[in-house]
C-alpha positions as CSV (number, residue, x, y, z in Angstrom):
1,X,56.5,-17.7,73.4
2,X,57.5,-15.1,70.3
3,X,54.5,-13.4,68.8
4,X,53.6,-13.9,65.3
5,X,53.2,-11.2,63.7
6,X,49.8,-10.5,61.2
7,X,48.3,-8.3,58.9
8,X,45.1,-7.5,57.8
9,X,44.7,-6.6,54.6
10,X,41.0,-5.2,53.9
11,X,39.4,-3.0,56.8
12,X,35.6,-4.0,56.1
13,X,32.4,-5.8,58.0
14,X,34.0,-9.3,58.3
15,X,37.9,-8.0,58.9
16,X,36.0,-6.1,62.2
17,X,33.3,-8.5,63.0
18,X,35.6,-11.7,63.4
19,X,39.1,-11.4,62.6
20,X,40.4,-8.5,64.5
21,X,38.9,-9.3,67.3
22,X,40.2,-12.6,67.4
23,X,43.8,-12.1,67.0
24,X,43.7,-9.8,69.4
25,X,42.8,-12.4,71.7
26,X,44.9,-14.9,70.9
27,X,47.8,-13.9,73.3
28,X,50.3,-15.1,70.8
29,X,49.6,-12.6,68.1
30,X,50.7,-9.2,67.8
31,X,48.7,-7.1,64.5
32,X,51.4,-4.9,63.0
33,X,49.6,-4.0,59.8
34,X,45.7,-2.9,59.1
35,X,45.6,-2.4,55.3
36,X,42.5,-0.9,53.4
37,X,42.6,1.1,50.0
38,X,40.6,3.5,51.7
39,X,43.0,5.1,54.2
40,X,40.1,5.8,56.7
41,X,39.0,2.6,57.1
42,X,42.7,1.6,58.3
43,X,43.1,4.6,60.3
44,X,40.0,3.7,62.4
45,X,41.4,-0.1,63.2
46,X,44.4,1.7,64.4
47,X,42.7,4.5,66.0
48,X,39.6,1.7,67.7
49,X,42.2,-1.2,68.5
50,X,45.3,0.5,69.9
51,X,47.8,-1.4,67.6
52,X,49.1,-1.8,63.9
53,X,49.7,0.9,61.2
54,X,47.8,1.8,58.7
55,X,48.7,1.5,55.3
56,X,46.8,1.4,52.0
57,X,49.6,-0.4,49.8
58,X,49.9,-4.5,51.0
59,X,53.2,-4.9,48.9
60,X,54.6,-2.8,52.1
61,X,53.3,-5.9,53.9
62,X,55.4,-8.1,51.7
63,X,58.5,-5.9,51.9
64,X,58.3,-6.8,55.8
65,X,60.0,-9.7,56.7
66,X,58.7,-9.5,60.3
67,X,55.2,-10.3,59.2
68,X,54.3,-14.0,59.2
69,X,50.2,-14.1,58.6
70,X,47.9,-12.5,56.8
71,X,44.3,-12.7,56.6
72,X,42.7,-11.4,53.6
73,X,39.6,-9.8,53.7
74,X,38.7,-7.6,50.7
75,X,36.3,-8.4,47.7
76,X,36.4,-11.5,46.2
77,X,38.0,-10.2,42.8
78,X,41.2,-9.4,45.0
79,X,41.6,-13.0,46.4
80,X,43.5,-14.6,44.2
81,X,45.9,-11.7,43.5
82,X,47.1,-11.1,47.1
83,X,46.8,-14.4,48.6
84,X,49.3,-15.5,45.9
85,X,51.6,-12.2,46.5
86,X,51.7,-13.2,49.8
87,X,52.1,-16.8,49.9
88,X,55.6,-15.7,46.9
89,X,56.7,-13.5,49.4
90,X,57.0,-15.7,52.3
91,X,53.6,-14.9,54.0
92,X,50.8,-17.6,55.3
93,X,47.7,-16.7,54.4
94,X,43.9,-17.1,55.6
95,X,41.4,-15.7,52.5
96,X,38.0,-15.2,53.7
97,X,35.7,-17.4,51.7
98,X,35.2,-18.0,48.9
99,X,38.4,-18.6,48.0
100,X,38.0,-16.8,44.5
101,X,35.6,-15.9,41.8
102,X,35.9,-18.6,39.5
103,X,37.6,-22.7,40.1
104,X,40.3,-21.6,37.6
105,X,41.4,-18.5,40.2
106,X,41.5,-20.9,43.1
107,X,43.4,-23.8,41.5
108,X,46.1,-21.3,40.7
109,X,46.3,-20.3,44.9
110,X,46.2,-24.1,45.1
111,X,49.4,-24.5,42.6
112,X,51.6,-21.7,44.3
113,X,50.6,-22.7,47.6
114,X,52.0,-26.3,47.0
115,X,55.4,-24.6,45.2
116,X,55.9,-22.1,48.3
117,X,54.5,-24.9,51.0
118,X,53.2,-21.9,53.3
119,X,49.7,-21.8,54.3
120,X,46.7,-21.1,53.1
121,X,43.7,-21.5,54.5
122,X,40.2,-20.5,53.7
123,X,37.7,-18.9,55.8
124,X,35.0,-21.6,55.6
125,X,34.2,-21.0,59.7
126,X,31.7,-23.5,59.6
127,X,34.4,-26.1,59.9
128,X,35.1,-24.8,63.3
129,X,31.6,-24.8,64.7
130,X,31.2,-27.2,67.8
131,X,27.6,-28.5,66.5
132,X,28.7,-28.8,63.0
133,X,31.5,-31.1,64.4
134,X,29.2,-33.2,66.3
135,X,26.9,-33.5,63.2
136,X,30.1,-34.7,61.3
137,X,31.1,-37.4,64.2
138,X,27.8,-38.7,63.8
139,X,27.4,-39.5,60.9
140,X,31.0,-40.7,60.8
141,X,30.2,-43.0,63.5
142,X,27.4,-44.4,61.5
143,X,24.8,-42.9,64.2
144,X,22.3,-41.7,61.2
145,X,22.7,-45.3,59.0
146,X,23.0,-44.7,55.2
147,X,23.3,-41.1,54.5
148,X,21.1,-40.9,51.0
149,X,20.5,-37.5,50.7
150,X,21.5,-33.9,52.3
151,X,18.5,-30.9,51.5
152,X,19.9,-27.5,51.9
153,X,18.1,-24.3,52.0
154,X,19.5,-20.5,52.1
155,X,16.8,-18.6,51.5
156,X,15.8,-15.1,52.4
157,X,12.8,-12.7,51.8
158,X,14.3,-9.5,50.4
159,X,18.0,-9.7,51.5
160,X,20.5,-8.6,48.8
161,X,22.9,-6.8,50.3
162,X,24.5,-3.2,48.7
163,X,22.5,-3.2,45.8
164,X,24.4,-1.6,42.9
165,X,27.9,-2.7,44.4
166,X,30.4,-4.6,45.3
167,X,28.3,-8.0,46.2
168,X,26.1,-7.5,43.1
169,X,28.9,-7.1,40.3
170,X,30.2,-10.1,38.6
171,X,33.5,-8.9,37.7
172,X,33.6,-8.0,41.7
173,X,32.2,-10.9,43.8
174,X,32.2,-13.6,41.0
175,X,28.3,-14.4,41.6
176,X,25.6,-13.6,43.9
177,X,23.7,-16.0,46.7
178,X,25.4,-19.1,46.0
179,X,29.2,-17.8,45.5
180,X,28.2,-15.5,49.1
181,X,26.1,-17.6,50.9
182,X,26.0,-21.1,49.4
183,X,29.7,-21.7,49.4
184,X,29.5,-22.0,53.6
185,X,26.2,-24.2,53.1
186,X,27.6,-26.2,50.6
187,X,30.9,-26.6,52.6
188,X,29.3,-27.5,55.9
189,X,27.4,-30.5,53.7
190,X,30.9,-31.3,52.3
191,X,32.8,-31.3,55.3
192,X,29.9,-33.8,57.0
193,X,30.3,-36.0,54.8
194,X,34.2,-36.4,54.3
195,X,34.2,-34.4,50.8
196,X,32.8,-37.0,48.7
197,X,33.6,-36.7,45.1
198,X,31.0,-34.8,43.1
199,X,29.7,-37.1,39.8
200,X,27.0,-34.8,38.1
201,X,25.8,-30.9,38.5
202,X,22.7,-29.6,37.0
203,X,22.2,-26.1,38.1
204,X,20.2,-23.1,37.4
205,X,20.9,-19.7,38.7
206,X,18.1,-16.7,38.2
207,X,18.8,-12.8,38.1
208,X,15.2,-11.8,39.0
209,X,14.6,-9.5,41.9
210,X,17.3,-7.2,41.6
211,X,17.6,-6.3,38.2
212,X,15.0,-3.4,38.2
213,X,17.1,-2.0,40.6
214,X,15.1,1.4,41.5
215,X,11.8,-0.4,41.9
216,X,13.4,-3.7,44.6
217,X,11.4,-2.7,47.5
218,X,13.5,-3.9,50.4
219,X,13.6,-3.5,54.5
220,X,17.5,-3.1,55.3
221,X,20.7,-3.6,53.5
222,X,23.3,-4.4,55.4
223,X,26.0,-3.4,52.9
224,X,24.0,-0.7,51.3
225,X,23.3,1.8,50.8
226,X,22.0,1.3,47.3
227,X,23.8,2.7,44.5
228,X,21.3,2.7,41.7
229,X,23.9,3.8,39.0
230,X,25.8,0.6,39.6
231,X,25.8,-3.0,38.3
232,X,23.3,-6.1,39.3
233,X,24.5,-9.0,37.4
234,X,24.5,-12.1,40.1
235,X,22.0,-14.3,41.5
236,X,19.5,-14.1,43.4
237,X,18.1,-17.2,43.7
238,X,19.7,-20.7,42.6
239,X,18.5,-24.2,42.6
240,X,21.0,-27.3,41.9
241,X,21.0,-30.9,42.0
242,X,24.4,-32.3,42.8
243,X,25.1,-36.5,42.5
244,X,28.1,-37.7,44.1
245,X,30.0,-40.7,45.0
246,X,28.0,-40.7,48.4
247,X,25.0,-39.1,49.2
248,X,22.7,-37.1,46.6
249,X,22.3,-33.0,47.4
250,X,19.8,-30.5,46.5
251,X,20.0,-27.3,47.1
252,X,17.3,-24.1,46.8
253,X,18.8,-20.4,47.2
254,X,17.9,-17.3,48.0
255,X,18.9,-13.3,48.5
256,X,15.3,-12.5,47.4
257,X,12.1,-14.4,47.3
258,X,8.3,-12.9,47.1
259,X,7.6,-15.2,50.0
260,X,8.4,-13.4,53.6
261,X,10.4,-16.5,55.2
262,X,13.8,-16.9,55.9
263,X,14.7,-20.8,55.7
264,X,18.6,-21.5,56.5
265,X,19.1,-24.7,57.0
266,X,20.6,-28.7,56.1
267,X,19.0,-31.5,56.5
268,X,20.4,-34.7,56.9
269,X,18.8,-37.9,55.8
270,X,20.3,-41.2,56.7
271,X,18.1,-44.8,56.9
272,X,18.7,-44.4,60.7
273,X,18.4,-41.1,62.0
274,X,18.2,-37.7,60.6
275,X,19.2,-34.6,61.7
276,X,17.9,-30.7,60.8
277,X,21.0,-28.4,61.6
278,X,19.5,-24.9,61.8
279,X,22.2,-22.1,60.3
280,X,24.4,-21.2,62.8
281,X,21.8,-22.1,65.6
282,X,21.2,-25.8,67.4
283,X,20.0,-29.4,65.8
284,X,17.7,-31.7,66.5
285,X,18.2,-35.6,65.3
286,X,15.1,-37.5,64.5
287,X,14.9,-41.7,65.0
288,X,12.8,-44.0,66.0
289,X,13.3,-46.5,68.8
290,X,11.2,-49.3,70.2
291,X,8.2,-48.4,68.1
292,X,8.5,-44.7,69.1
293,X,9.4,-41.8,67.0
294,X,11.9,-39.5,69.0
295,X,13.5,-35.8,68.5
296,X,16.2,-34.7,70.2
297,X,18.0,-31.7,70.8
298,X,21.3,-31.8,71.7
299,X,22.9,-29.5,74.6
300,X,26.8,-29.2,74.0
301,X,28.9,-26.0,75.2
302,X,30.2,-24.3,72.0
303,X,33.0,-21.5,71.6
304,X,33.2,-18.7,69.0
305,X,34.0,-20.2,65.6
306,X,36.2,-17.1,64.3
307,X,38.2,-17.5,67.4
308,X,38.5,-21.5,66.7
309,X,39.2,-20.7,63.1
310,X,41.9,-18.0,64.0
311,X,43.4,-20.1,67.2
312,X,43.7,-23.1,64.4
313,X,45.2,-20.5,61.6
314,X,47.8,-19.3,63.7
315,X,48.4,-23.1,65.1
316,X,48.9,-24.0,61.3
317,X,51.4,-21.1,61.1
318,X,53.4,-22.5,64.1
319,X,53.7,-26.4,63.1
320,X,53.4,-26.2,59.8
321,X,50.1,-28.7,59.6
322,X,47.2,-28.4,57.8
323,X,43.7,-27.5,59.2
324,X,40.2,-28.4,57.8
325,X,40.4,-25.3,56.3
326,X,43.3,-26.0,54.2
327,X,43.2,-25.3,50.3
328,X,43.5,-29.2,49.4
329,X,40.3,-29.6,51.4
330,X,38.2,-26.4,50.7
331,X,38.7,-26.8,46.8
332,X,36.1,-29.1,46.5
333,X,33.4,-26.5,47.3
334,X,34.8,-24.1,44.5
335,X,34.6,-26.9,41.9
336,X,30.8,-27.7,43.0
337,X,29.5,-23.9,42.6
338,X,31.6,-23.2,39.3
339,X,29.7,-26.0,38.0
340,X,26.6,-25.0,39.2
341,X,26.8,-22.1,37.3
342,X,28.4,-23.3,34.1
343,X,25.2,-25.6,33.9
344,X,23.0,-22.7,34.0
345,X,25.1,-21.1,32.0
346,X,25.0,-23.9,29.5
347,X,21.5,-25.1,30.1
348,X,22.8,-28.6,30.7
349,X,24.2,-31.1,33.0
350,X,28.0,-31.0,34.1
351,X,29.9,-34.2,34.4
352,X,33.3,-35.1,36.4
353,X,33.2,-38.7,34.6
């Protein structure tokens, strides 16, 4: 079997963390290109991984008809711009979530993917998480009865991460909490429930803990360290009630709270059963039976989702199909958070009727 050939276009946390690694185990891969602006941080792939070259230009990606795949890992306001370039010049593509800043930026990846047909897939992992895929056949299968309502919770005690940059500019990252952390929450929810269609949004996103930049007392930051001449314009905290054609979904946020508990999870509420699917941990399901009320957890042997999600990008690339990660699919999720956020921008409720 041939080796597709891959760049990777953005050298940061999440380009090392997951996809790296997982091409290089997929023995039908071969990473030609690592591509960061700043020349050391493609150097060091190189240098740590024993393949590729370095450069800090992608249109010498596009210029390379040998290259096949690209993942795209750099800030959000890049996105849109190189997943396009790509997709024009031949390239399929897998943009780490979210797909862009704004709905309007990821309908346009949606228009040229559909002129070009190549891929393009999104790096909502959750969709590739053995548990989350159980959860999703149950309630397919009708094992939780009526699914009324879905509770979701992200919230963190004092976690914003590299204050002053990237993450906390608008222009940058497009929002804070919900564009960075809710879009895999509210895609997992999504996803369960076979993307139904979203009727009302009433939103409101707050700017609170952050803003006094100097004085936000704080234990780590993972993508710090802070840079107090900077910008902090994005969420931290975000509340939203969502009505669809299926269940009903609420939603509280957080980078930073004032109350020292980190609460990361869905909950699942169906007339039958109901399940509580800790973030990127186990579930439990919750029913009665025979006058008894029962909780179970659920034992099931999982894989790595980055390597699931990778394996299925570079299946996609081969046959051509399309993955649960696929534009069409992931969309939805954009259209949900831009609305959230044009209702707190608007003070009022957004409608789809």
């Amino acid at each position: 079997m041939e080796k597709i050939k891959v760049a990777v276009i953005g050298c940061g946390t999440i380009a090392n963390s997951a996809h790296i690694k997982a091409y290089l185990a997929n023995p039908g891969v071969e990473i030609k290109y690592f591509c960061d602006i700043i020349r050391e941080k493609a150097e060091k792939a190189v240098s740590e991984y024993g393949c590729g070259e370095a450069v800090t230009d992608y249109r010498v990606i596009l210029e390379d008809p040998e290259v096949e795949a690209v993942s795209v890992c750099t800030p959000n306001h890049m996105h849109a711009r190189i997943s396009i370039d790509c997709m024009k010049a031949g390239k399929n593509v897998l943009c780490e979530k979210p797909a862009a800043r704004t709905f309007q930026e990821a309908l346009e990846m949606q228009k040229v993917q559909h002129e070009t047909g190549k891929i393009l897939n999104i790096g909502v992992v959750n969709r590739f998480n053995t548990g989350v895929n159980i959860i999703r056949k149950m309630i397919q299968n009708g094992e939780l009865g009526d699914v009324y309502h879905v509770y979701v919770s992200f919230r963190a005690h004092r976690s914003i991460p590299g204050l002053g940059g990237a993450f906390t500019t608008k222009a940058i990252a497009g929002g804070g909490v919900l564009i960075d952390w809710g879009v895999h929450y509210l895609d997992i929810v999504m996803y369960c429930l076979n993307d139904p269609q979203p009727l009302t949004v009433s939103g409101q996103a707050f700017s609170k803990l952050g803003r006094d930049m100097k004085n936000y007392a704080y234990l780590n930051m993972w993508a710090g360290p802070p840079n107090y001449e900077g910008t902090y314009d994005v969420d931290d905290f975000v509340t939203a009630l969502i009505r669809t054609g299926g269940p009903t979904i609420t939603l509280n946020g957080a980078w930073a709270q004032n109350i020292f508990a980190d609460e990361t999870y869905i909950d699942f509420l169906g007339d039958k059963a109901g399940i509580r699917l800790q973030y990127g941990r186990d579930f439990k399901l919750f029913s009665a039976q025979n006058g008894a009320l029962l909780e179970t957890t659920p034992k099931y042997n999982s894989r790595d989702m980055f390597q699931n999600e990778i394996d299925s990008f570079i299946q996609c690339v081969r046959t051509g199909e399309k993955s649960p990660a696929h534009i069409d699919t992931v969309i939805l999720s954009s259209q949900i958070i831009q609305a959230i956020y044009d209702s707190s921008d608007s003070q009022s409720e957004i409608s789809f009727r």
